[in-house]
C-alpha positions as CSV (number, residue, x, y, z in Angstrom):
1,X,15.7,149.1,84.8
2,X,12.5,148.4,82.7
3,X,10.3,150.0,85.5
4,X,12.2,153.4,85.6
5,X,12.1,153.1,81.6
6,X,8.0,152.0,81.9
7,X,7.7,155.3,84.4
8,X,9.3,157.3,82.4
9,X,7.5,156.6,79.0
10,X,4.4,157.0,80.6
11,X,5.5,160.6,82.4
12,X,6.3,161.7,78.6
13,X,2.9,160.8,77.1
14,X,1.5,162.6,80.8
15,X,3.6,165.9,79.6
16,X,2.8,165.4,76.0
17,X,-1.0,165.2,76.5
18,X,-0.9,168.7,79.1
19,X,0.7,170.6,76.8
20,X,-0.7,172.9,74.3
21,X,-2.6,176.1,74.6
22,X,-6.2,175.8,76.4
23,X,-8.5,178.1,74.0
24,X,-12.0,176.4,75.7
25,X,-12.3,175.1,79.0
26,X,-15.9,175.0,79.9
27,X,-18.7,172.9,78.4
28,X,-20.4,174.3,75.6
29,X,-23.8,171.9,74.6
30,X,-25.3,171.6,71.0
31,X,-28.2,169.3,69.8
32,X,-29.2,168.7,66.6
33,X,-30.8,165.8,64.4
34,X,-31.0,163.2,67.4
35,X,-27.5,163.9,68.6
36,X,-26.1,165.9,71.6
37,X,-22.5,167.2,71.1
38,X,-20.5,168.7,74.3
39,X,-17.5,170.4,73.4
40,X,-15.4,170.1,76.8
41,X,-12.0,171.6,76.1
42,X,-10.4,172.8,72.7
43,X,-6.5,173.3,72.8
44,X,-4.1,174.7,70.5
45,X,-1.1,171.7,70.9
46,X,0.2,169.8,71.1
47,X,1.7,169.6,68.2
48,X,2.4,165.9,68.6
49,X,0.1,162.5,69.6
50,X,1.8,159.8,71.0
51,X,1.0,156.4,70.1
52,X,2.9,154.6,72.1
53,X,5.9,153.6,69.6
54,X,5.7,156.6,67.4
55,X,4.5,160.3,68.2
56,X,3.0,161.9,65.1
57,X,3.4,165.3,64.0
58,X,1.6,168.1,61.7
59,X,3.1,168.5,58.3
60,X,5.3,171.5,57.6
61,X,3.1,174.4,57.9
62,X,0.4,173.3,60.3
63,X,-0.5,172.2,63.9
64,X,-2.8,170.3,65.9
65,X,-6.1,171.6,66.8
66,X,-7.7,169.2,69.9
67,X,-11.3,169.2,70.3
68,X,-12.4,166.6,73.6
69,X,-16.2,166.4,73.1
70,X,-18.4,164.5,74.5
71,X,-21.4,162.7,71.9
72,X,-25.1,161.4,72.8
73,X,-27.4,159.4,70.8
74,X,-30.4,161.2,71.6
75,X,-33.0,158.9,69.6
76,X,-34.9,155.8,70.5
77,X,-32.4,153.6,68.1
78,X,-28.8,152.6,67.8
79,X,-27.4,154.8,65.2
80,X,-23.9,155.6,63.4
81,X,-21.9,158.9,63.7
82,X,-19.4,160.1,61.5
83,X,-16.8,161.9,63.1
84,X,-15.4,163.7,59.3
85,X,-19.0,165.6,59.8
86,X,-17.1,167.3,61.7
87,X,-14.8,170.0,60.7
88,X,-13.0,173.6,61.4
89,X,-13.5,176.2,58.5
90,X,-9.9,177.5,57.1
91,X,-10.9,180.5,54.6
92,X,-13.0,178.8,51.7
93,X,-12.2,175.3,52.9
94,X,-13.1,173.3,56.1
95,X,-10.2,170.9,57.8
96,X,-11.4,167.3,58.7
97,X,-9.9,166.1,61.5
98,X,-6.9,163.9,61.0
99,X,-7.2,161.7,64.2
100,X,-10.3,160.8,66.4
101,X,-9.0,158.9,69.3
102,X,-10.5,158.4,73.1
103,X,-10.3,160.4,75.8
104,X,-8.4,159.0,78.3
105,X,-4.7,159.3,79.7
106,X,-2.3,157.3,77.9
107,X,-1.5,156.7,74.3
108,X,-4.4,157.8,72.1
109,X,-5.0,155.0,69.9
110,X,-6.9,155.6,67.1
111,X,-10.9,155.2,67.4
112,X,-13.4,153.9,64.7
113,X,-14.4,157.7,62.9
114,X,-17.8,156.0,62.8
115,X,-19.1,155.0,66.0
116,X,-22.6,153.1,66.2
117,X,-24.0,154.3,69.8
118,X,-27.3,152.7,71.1
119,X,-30.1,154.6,72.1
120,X,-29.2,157.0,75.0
121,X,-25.4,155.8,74.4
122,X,-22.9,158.5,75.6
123,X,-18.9,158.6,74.4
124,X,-15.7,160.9,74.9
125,X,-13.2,161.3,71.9
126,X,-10.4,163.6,70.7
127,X,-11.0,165.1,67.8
128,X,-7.6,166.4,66.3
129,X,-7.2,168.8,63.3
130,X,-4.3,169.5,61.4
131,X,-4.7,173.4,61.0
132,X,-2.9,175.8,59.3
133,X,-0.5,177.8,61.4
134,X,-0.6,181.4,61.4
135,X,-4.6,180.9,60.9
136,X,-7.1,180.7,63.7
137,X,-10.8,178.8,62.9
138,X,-13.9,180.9,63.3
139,X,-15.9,178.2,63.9
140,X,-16.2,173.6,64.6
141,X,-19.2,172.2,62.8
142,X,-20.4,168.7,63.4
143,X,-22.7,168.8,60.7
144,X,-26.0,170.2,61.7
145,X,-24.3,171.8,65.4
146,X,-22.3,174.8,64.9
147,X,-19.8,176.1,67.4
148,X,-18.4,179.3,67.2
149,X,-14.6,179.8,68.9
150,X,-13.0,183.0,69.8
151,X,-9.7,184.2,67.9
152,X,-6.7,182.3,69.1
């Protein structure tokens, strides 16, 4: 009973993960200040991250915005990264993102938003946004790379 139960859990979070609108799907490179930033897919949805015991949602009147990236510490020193450098303009404002997790299948647990990475040191994160809905970012910044995205 507990294995059908274990198999099933885990088919949810596969289903929940694939879902969701796929706006980027090819690599797109940056560098700037020491860092390399890969932007691997961006997806509209889902609108719901589950962690296992709980799945969070957006708040009334938004969705979730998923970036997977891939970050290098190009320098020759271990240095820190701070993932709310990174955000999604909205109008006037920008949008942090809410949840920086790994990159991996399974429950996204939440990551440390500030990363130290050794020289040469490589990782893969999730950046999620809670975005307005009915809105559609012109751009992802991690502070000094610039992305632009098409309409979606």
């Amino acid at each position: 009973m507990s294995r059908s139960i274990v198999v099933l859990v885990s088919s949810f979070a596969l289903w929940l993960s694939a879902c969701g609108r796929t706006v980027i799907n090819q690599p797109i490179n940056r560098a700037g200040d020491g860092w390399t930033l890969v932007v691997r897919k961006l997806t509209d949805g889902p609108n719901g991250i589950d962690q296992g015991n709980v799945i969070v949602k957006p708040t009334k009147g938004n969705r979730f915005i998923w970036v997977s990236i891939t970050l290098r510490n190009e320098q020759g020193q271990a240095r820190k990264f701070n993932f709310d450098r990174c955000d999604l303009d909205a109008g006037a404002t920008a949008v942090v993102p809410g949840v920086v997790t790994h990159d991996m299948f399974g429950y996204p647990s939440e990551m440390n938003r500030e990363p130290q990475l050794d020289a040469g040191e490589s990782i893969d994160r999730r950046v999620i946004f809670a975005y307005p809905k009915g809105q559609s970012p012109t751009r992802l910044r991690c502070e000094p790379m610039v992305f632009p995205l098409p309409q979606f």
